[in-house]
C-alpha positions as CSV (number, residue, x, y, z in Angstrom):
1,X,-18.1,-75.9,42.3
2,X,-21.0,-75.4,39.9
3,X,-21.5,-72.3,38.5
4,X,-24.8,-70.6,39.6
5,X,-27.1,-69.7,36.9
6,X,-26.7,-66.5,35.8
7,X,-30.5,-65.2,35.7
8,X,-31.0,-66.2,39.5
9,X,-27.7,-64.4,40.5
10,X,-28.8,-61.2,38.2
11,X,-31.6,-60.9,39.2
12,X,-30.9,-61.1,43.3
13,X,-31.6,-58.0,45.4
14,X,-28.8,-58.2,47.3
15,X,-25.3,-59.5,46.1
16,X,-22.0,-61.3,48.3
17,X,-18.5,-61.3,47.0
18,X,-18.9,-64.9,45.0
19,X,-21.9,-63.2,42.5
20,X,-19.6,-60.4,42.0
21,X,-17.0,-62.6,41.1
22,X,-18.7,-64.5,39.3
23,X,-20.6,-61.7,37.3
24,X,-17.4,-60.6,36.9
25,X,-15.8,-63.7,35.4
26,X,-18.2,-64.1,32.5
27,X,-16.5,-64.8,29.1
28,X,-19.2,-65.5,27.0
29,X,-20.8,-63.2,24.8
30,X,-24.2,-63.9,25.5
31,X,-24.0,-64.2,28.8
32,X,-22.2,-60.9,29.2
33,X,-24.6,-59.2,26.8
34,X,-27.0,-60.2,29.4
35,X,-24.9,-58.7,32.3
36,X,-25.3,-56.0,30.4
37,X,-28.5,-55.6,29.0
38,X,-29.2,-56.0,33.3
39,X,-27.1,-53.5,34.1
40,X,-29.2,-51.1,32.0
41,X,-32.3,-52.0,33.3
42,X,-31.4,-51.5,36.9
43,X,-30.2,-48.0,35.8
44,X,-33.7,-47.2,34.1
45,X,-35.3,-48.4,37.1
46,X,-33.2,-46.4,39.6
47,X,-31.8,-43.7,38.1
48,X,-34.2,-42.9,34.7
49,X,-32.8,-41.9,31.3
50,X,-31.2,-38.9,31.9
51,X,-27.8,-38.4,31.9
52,X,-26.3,-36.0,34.0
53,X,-23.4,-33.2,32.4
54,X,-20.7,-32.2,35.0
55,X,-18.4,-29.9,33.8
56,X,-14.9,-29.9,34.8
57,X,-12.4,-27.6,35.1
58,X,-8.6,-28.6,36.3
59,X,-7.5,-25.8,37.9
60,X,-4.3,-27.0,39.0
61,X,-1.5,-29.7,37.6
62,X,0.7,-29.4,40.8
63,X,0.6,-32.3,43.7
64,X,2.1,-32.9,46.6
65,X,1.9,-36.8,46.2
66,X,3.8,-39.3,44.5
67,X,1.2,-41.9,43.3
68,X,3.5,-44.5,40.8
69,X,0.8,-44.4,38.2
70,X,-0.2,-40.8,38.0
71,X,1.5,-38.3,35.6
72,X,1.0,-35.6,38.4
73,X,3.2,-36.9,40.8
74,X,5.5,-34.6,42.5
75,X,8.1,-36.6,40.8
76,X,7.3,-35.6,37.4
77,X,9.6,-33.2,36.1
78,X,9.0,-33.0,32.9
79,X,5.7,-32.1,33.3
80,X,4.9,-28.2,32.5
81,X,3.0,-27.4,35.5
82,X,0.5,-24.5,36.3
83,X,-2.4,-22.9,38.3
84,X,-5.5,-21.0,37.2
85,X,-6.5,-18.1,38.6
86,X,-9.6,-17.3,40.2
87,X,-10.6,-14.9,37.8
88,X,-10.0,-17.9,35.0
89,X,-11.4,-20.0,36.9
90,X,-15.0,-18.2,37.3
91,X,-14.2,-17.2,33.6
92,X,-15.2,-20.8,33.0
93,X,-17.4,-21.7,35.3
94,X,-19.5,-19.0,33.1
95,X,-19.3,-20.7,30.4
96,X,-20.3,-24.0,31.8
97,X,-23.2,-22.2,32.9
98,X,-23.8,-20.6,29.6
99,X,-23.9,-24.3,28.4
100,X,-26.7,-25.1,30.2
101,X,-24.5,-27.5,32.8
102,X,-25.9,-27.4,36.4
103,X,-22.3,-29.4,38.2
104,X,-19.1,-27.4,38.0
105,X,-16.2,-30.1,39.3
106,X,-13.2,-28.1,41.2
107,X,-10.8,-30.8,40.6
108,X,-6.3,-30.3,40.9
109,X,-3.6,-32.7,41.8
110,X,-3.3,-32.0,45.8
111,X,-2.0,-28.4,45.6
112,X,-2.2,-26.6,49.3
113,X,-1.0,-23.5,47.4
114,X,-5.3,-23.4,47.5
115,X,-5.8,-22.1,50.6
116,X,-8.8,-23.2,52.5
117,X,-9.9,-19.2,52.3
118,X,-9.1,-19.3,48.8
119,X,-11.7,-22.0,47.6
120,X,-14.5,-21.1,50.6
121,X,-14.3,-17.6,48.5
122,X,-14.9,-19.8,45.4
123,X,-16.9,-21.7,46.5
124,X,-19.3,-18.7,47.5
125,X,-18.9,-16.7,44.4
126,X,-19.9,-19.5,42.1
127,X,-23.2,-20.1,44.1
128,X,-23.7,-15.9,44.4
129,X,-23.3,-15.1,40.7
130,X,-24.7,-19.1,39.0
131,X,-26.2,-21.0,41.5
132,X,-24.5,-24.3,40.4
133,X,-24.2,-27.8,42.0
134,X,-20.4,-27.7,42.8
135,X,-18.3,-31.0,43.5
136,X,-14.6,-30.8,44.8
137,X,-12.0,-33.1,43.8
138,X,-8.8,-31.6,45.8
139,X,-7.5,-34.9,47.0
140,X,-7.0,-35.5,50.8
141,X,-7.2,-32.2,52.6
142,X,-7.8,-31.4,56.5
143,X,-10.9,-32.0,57.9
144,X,-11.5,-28.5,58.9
145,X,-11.4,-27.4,55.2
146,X,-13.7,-30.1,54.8
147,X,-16.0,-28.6,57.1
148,X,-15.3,-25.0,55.9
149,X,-16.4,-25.7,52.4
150,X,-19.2,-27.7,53.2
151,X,-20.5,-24.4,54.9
152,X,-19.6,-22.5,52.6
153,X,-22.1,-24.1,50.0
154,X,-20.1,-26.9,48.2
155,X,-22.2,-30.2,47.6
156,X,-20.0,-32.9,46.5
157,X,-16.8,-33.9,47.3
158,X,-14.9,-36.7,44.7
159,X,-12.0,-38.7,46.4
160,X,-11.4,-42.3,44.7
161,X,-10.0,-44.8,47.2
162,X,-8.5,-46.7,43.7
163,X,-8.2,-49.6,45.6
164,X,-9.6,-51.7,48.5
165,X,-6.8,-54.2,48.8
166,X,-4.3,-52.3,51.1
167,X,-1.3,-54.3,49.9
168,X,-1.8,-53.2,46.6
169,X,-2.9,-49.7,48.0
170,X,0.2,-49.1,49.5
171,X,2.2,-50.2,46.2
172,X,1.1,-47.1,44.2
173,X,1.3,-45.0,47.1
174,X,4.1,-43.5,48.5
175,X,2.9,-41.5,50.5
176,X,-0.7,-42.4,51.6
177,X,-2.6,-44.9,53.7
178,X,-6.1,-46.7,53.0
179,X,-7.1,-46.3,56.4
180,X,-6.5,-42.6,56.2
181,X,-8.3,-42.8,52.6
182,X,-11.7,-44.4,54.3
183,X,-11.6,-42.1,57.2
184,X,-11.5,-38.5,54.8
185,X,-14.6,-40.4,53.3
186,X,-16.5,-41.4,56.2
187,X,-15.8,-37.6,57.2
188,X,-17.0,-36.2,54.0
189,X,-19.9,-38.5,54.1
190,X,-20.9,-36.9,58.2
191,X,-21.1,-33.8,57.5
192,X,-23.7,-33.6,54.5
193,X,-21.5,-33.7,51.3
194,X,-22.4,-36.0,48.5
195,X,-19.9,-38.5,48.5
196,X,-18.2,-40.1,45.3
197,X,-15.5,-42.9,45.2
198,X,-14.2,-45.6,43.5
199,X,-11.4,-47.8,41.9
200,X,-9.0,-47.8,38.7
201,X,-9.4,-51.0,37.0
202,X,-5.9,-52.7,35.3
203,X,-3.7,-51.8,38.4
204,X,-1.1,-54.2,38.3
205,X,-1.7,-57.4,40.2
206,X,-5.1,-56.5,40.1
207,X,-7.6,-60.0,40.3
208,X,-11.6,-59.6,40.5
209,X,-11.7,-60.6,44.0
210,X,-9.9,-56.7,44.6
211,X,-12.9,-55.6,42.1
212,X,-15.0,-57.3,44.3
213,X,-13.7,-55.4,47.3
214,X,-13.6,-52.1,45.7
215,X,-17.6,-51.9,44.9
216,X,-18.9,-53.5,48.0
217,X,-16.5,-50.9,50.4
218,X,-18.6,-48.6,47.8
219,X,-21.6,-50.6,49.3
220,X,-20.6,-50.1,52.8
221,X,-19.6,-46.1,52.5
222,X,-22.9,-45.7,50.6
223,X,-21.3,-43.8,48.1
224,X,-23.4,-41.0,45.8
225,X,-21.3,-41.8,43.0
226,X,-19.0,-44.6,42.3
227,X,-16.5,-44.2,39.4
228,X,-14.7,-47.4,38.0
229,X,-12.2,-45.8,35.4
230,X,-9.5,-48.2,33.3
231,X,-5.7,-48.2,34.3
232,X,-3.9,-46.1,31.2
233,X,-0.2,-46.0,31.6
234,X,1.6,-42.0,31.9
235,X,4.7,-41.3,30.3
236,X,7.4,-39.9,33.2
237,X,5.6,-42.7,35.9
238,X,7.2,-46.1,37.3
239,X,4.0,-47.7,35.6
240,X,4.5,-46.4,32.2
241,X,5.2,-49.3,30.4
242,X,2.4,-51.2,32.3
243,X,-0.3,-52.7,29.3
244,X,-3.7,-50.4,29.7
245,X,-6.4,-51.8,31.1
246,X,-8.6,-54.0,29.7
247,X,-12.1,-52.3,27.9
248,X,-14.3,-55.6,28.5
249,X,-13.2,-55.9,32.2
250,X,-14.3,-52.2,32.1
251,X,-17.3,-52.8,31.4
252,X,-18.2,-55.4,33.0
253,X,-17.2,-53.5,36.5
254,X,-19.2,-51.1,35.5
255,X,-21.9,-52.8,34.9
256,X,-21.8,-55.4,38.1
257,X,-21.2,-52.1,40.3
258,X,-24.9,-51.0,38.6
259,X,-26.5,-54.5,39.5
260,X,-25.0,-53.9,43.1
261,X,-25.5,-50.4,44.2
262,X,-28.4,-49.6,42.4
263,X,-28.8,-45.8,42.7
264,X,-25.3,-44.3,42.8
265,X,-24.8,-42.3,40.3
266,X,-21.9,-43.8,38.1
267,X,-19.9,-41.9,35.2
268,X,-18.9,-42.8,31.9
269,X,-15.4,-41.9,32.2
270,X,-13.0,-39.6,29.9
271,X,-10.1,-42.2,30.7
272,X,-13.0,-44.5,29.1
273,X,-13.3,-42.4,26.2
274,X,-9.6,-42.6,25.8
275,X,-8.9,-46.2,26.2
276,X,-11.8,-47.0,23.0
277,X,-13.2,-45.4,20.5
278,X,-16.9,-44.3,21.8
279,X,-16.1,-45.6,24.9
280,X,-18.5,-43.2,27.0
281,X,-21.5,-44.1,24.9
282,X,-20.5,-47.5,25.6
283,X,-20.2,-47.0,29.3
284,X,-23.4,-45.4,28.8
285,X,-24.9,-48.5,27.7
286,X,-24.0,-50.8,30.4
287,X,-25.5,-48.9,33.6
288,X,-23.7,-45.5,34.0
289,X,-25.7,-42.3,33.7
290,X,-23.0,-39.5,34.2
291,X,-20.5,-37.9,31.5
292,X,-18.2,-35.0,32.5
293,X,-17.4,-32.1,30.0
294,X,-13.6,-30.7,30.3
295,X,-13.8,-27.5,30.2
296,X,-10.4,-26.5,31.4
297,X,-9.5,-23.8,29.3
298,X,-6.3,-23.5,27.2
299,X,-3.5,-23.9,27.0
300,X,-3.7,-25.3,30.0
301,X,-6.2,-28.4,29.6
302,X,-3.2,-30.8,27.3
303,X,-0.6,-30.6,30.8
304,X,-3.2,-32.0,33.2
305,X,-1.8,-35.6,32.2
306,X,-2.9,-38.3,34.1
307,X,-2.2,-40.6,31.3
308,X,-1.3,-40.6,27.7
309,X,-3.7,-40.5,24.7
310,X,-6.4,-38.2,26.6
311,X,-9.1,-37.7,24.4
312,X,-10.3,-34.1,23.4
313,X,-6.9,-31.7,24.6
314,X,-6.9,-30.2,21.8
315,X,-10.3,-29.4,21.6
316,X,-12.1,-26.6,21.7
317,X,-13.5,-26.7,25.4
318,X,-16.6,-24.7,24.8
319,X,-18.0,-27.1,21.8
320,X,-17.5,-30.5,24.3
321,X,-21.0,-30.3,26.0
322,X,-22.5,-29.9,22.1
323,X,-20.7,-32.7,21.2
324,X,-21.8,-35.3,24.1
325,X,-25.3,-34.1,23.7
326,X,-25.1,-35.2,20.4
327,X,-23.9,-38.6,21.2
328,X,-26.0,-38.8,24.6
329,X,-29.0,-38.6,22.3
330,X,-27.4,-40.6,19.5
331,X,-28.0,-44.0,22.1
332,X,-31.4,-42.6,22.7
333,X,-30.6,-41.2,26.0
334,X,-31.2,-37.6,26.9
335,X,-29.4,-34.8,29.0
336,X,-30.8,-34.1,32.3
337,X,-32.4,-30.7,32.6
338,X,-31.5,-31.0,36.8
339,X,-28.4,-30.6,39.5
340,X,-28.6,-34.4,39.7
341,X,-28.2,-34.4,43.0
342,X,-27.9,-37.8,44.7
343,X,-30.7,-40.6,44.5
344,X,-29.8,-41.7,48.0
């Protein structure tokens, strides 16, 4: 079949599975430049030149699943584990409001040692005493905590469904079903929270006709945010000595899922960051227009190990939204003065 050409397909309003394929296919440097220099435009148009700061804080290394690529999986015993306090917790949520950050992200493995009381009382104290935008990335909980949080003021609720194809869902999962995955969303999506998803890219067996799958289900759930983060192996994991993913096939999803959805907001990974050298400015560059802060404090912030190599552990936490800021405006971007609330 001949290969469409690739202004007409950029260009399109609306997008099937063969232009994402194909957009995501390209090889050559020009015409990927292209992709990208698209991708950027379509985030100007959408979502403007801000880029939004969310600071998170990973309250908890402790999960009750078994995912084969994550170094938080119950499985894990070599893994130093822990849990914050609430008073550490709203400790640091000060100083993510000190920084000027209007999105605190409440994000732990799936630890049910949080009681649904417990983060509803967290939940309310952060909006008494800073008034911030709060998103919660707890993994799959009941839908009656759901519920109970979303009264209790939360706005956003972050639960990747890593992958569309439920063959290869069901390979890194142990524990866990697609199905169940979509439903929680859909859920989350009903009662008024702000809804992010997305994919890991490099999952082994992997092809772009899964990539495909994974931003148009983004499509149909009408995601807020959609986050398309590389595959880096984890010491301690059945995956570990799986290669890391692949930075221009990154990209590339990152900048197709731009083209496509239009106004979800879209982050510029830390696992990015990680996997290249300025890799959030680059992500930056090719359509997304969110960055997240860690501001989990020490010592804890080095055992919340995901993967290997994570950038900035060993950092002070309270100079990372300084340093971002500087690079945000180093590309000629600037830091948005607002919640940045969805654009939906």
């Amino acid at each position: 079949m001949k290969n469409p050409n690739l202004n007409s397909v950029l260009n399109k309003e609306e997008f099937d599975k063969r232009d994402i394929i194909y957009m995501l296919s390209l090889t050559d440097k020009n015409e990927v430049e292209n992709l990208y220099y698209r991708a950027n435009e379509v985030r100007k148009e959408f979502c403007g030149d801000d880029v939004h700061l969310r600071g998170i804080i990973e309250f908890s290394n402790y999960c009750e699943q078994d995912c084969l690529y994550c170094g938080l999986r119950i499985s894990n015993d070599a893994l130093p584990r822990y849990r914050m306090t609430k008073d550490e917790i709203l400790a640091t949520v000060e100083h993510i409001h000190k920084a000027k950050i209007f999105t605190v992200v409440l994000q732990s493995g799936e630890d049910f040692s949080y009681t649904k009381e417990f983060i509803s009382d967290l939940i309310r104290e952060i909006k008494l005493n800073y008034g911030l935008a709060i998103t919660l990335s707890l993994g799959e909980r009941g839908f009656e905590e759901y519920l109970e949080w979303k009264n209790a003021g939360a706005d956003r609720y972050l639960l990747k469904h890593e992958s569309a194809n439920k063959k290869l869902y069901s390979a890194i999962h142990n524990k866990q079903s697609l199905d169940e995955r979509i439903k929680h969303l859909v859920y989350l999506k009903s009662i008024g929270f702000q809804v992010g998803s997305g994919n890991i890219i490099g999952l082994p067996g992997q092809t772009p006709d899964d990539i495909a799958d994974d931003i148009l289900l983004c499509k149909s759930l009408i995601n807020d945010m959609a986050s398309f983060s590389p595959f880096i192996p984890s010491n301690d994991t059945p995956l570990c000595n799986v290669s890391k993913a692949d930075v221009q096939l990154t990209l590339k999803t990152m900048a197709v899922a731009r083209i496509v959805l239009k106004d979800a907001h879209i982050p510029s990974t830390t696992a990015l960051g990680s996997l290249i050298e300025g890799g959030r400015e680059k992500g930056l560059e090719v359509g997304a227009n969110v960055v997240m802060p860690n501001y989990t404090p020490n010592p804890y912030r080095q055992n919340y190990k995901i993967y290997e190599g994570k950038i900035c552990v060993t950092d002070d936490p309270l100079a990372c939204s300084g340093c971002l800021k500087f690079k945000i405006e180093s590309i000629g971007r600037k830091v948005g003065e607002s919640f940045g609330h969805s654009l939906k």
